[in-house]
Every structure is written in structure tokens, then in C-alpha cells.
DRENVODREN-359684 format. One record per residue (C-alpha): x, y, z. Coordinates in pm, whole numbers, padded with zeros to 5 digits, always signed. Example, Ala and Ser with C-alpha at 12.3 -4.5 7.8 and 13.67 -1.06 7.14 Angstrom:
residues 2
+01230-00450+00780 +01367-00106+00714 
***
This chain:
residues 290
+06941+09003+08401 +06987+08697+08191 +07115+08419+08183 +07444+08435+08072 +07490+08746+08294 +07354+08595+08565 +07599+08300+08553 +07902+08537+08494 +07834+08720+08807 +07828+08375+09003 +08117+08268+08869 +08275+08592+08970 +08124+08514+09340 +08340+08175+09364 +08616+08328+09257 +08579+08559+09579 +08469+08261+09783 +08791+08070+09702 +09018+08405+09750 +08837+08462+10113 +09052+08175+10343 +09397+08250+10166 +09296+08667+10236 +09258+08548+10592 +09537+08325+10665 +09749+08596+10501 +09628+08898+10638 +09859+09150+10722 +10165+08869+10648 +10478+09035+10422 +10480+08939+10085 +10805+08985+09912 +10765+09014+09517 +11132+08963+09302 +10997+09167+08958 +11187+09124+08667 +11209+08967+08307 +10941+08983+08060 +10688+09120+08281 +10900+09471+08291 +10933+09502+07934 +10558+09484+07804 +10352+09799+07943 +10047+09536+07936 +10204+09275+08194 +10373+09561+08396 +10026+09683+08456 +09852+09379+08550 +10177+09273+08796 +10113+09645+08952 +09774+09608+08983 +09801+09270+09125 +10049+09341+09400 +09839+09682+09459 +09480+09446+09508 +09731+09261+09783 +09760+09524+09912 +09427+09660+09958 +09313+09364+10092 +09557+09354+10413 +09883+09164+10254 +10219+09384+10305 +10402+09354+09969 +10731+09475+09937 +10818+09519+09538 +11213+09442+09464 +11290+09501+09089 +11579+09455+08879 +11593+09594+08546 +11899+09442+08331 +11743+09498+07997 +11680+09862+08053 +12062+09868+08203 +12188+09666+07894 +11972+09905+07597 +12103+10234+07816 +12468+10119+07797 +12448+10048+07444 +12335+10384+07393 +12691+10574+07515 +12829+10301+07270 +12982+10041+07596 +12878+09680+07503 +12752+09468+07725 +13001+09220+07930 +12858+08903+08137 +13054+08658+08309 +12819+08376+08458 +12541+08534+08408 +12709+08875+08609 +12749+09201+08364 +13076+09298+08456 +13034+09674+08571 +13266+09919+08544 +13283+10302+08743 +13050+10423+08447 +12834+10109+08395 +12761+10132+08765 +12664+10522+08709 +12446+10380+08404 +12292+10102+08626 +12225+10362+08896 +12072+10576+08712 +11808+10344+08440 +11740+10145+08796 +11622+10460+08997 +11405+10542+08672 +11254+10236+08704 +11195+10231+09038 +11023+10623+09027 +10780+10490+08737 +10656+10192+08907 +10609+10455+09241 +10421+10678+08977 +10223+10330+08859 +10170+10272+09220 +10007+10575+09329 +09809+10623+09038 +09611+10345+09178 +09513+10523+09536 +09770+10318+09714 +10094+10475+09890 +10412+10363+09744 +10805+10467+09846 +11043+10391+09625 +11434+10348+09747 +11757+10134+09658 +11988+09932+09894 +12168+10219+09991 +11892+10373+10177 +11924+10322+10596 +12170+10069+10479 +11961+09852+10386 +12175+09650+10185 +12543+09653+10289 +12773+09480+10046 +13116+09379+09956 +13295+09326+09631 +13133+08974+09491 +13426+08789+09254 +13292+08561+08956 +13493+08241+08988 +13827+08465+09128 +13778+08694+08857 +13705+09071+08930 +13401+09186+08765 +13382+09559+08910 +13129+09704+09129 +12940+09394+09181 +12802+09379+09557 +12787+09050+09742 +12524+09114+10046 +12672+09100+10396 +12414+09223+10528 +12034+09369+10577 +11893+09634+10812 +11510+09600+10712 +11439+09875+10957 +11348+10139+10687 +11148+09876+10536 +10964+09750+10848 +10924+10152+10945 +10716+10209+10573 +10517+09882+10597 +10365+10034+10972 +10338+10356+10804 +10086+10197+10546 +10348+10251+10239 +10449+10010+09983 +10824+09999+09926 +10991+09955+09630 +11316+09864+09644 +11593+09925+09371 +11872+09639+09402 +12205+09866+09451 +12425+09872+09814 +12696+10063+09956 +13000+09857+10109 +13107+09944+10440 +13340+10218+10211 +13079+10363+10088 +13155+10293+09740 +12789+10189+09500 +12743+09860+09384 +12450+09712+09143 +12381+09331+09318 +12093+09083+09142 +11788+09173+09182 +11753+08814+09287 +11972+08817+09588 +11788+09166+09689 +11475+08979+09728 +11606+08712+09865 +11803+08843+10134 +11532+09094+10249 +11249+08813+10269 +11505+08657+10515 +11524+08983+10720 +11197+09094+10719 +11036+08737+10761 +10816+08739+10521 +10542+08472+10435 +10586+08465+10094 +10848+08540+09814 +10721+08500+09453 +10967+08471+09192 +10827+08670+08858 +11048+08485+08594 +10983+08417+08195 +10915+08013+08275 +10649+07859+08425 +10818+07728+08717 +11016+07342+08806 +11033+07102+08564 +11195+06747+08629 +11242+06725+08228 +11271+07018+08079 +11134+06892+07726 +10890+06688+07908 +10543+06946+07998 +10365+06678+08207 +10652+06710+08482 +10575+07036+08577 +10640+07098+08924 +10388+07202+09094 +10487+07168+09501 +10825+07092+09627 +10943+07078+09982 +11300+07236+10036 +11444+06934+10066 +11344+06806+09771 +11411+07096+09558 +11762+07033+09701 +11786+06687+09595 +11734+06864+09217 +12017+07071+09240 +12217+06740+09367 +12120+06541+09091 +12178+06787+08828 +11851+06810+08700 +11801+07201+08720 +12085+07422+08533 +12128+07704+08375 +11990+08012+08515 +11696+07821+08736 +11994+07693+08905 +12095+07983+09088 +11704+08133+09120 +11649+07759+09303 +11908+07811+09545 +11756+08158+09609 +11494+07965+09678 +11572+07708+09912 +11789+07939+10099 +11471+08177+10129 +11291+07934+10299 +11513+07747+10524 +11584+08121+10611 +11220+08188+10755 +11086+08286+10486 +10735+08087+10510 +10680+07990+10133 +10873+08066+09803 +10704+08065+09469 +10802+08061+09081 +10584+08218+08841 +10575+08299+08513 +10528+08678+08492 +10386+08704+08139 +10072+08518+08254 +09792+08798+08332 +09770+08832+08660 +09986+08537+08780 +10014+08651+09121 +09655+08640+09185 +09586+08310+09038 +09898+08174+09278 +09805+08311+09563 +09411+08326+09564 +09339+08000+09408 +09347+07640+09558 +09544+07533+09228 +09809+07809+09151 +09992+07788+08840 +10366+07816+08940 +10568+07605+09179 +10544+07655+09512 +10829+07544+09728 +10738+07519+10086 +10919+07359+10441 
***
């Protein structure tokens, strides 16, 4: 062996030595992972974020994968010639956009099951309306009516609890019934949020397309890189996070003064960003803790 190859492989043995107390203090803990933006679209990232939460996996964490998939729902639509319609960030869904949003979302959620399994690990892919877990009711947009937009009301993470003992890894497609039993598509967002909360989990990682908390947005070197609740609060007060972080953030802070044990923002188009949060002493997102 020579040099070089010598010192790769021992730099691949710290790497292993730093992963082995965050393995063990999480072992067997529920790890909720909110999959979305950029990270869905490129067949290179959607790999790596596979592979990543299938190595947690495999090494005793119990991830539970909620996705969204608004680009896919907004490139469908356009194909049956309906444009697009948002109002505060919410796509206004009509009967046949919510058939639309049904359908692209259960596609998505079958090929990551495919992606899944192809890996040797056990994956079960279902939406919101499965064992009610997600019951809804009709969420308005500033009094307006947006259509078959679901508000959650509530969560029965039985099903979810039931695969996680069973050694599966679900995957969970953000749509609910209401207690009429009419479909609604809800953001992917709230999903994860609200099933953290319900099935305690000790982490919920944000996959976004930014790296995380910023206290100036033009300014790099305030990059947030741990935040207490609180604090992260006292951002929203002062006005310093907007636009869509502001809703994410509340996501946030509600996940953790929920139960959920830690919340963390990543940005999903770094190569195996979940790893390098989770099994390093570093990280590279925000982290937003109790």
C-alpha cells in the first residue's frame, strides 16, 4: 500500500470514529426527513439523499421519508393545458388539480419505494389518507378559498409506528381526507411537521435549496449555524426571516417545542448533506434545538 493510499484509508477511519457517538446516541431514535426542492429534481442528488437516509437506516436510525413534489405537480398540470395558480405561496387546487396532484405525488412516492428497495432496505410507501393518518379540513389563504387545500387537524401515527416495528421505511405522500372524506393535497412541510410531533421523533431535517439561517441575508459570515427555539423566535419577531423561510421557521419552532428533539435546515443539493449534519461534530446546516 502506499502512501497516499494508506492515508486515504485513515482518513476514511476518522470519519467512522467521529460518526460512532452520534450512531449511538441516536440509535434506534425516529428521524423524520421533509424531501423536497432541488434535491427531487436532479437524479444525482435524489440518489445520494436516498442513499443517505437508507445508510441511517442500516445503521439503527428509524427514518420516516415525507416528500412533496410541487414541481412535478406544476409541469403535469401544464401538460392538460391548466396553468398554475398560487396564492401565498398555496397553488390553488381545483377538483382536477387535486386528481393531478394525487396522481404525480403517488408516482413519486412509488419511485422513491422502487429507489428504496433497490438498495436491500424495506420501504412502504403511503399518503395521508392511509389509517388516517392525516385528517384535514379545508385551509383558507387569508379568507380566500383556494380549493382542496387541507389544514391538519389531526395525526394517527399508528400505521407509521406499526411499519417502523415491522423494520419498514415509510414514505409518506402529503395528501389527507377530511372527516368527509373528500382528498386534499396539504404542504409537504406541514406533513413533516405534524408527524415528527406525533411520532416524537428526535430529529426533523428540513431538505431545502438554501443553506440554512442567515441573520443578513446578503451577508455569508452570519450563517446560522445553532439556534435555540427561542431565539429562532425572536427572528421571526424582529422581521429578519421572510419570504418562504418564514413559514419553514415556524415549522420549525413549532416542531420542537412540540417534542420533537432537534430540527435541522439543510441544503439538499449538497452531496450527502444529511450525513455530514448528522455524523459530523460540525454539520453544515442550522440546527435549531430546545
Amino acid at each position: 500500500m502506499t502512501d497516499r493510499e494508506m492515508t486515504e484509508v485513515q482518513q476514511k477511519a476518522s470519519v467512522l470514529i467521529e460518526a460512532l457517538p452520534y450512531i449511538q446516541a441516536f440509535n434506534r431514535k425516529i428521524i423524520v426527513v421533509k424531501y423536497g426542492g432541488s434535491a427531487m429534481t436532479s437524479a444525482e442528488l435524489r440518489d445520494n439523499v436516498i442513499k443517505d437516509v437508507t445508510l441511517l437506516k442500516l445503521v439503527g436510525f428509524k427514518p420516516i421519508i415525507v416528500h412533496g413534489g410541487g414541481k412535478e405537480i406544476s409541469r403535469w398540470t401544464s401538460k392538460v393545458g391548466k396553468k398554475s395558480e398560487f396564492v401565498n405561496g398555496l397553488r390553488v387546487t381545483d377538483s382536477e388539480t387535486m386528481e393531478i396532484a394525487e396522481m404525480v405525488l403517488n408516482k413519486v412516492n412509488k419511485d422513491l419505494v422502487r429507489m428504496v428497495e433497490r438498495l436491500g432496505v424495506r420501504a412502504a410507501g403511503v399518503s395521508g389518507k392511509d389509517g388516517a393518518i392525516l385528517t384535514v379540513q379545508k385551509k383558507y389563504s387569508d379568507g380566500q378559498d383556494i380549493g382542496f387545500v387541507g389544514e391538519i387537524k389531526k395525526v394517527d401515527p399508528k400505521l407509521l409506528l406499526d411499519l417502523l416495528e415491522k423494520d419498514f421505511l415509510p414514505i409518506v405522500a402529503p395528501i389527507g381526507m377530511d372527516e368527509s372524506y373528500s382528498t386534499y393535497n396539504i404542504n409537504a412541510d406541514d406533513a413533516a411537521c405534524s408527524i415528527a410531533k406525533a411520532v416524537r421523533a428526535e430529529k426533523l431535517a428540513f431538505l431545502t435549496d438554501i443553506a440554512g439561517l442567515y441573520r443578513d441575508l446578503n451577508d455569508t459570515s452570519t450563517f446560522i449555524s445553532r439556534i435555540s427555539a427561542d431565539e429562532a423566535q425572536q427572528l421571526l419577531n424582529d422581521g429578519i426571516v421572510g419570504g418562504g423561510m418564514l413559514p419553514k421557521l415556524a415549522n420549525c419552532i413549532d416542531a420542537v417545542r412540540g417534542g420533537v428533539g432537534n430540527v435541522h435546515i439543510l441544503d439538499g443539493r449538497i452531496q450527502h448533506c444529511l450525513l455530514l449534519e448528522i455524523f459530523t461534530n460540525s454539520g453544515i446546516g442550522t440546527w435549531i434545538t430546545n
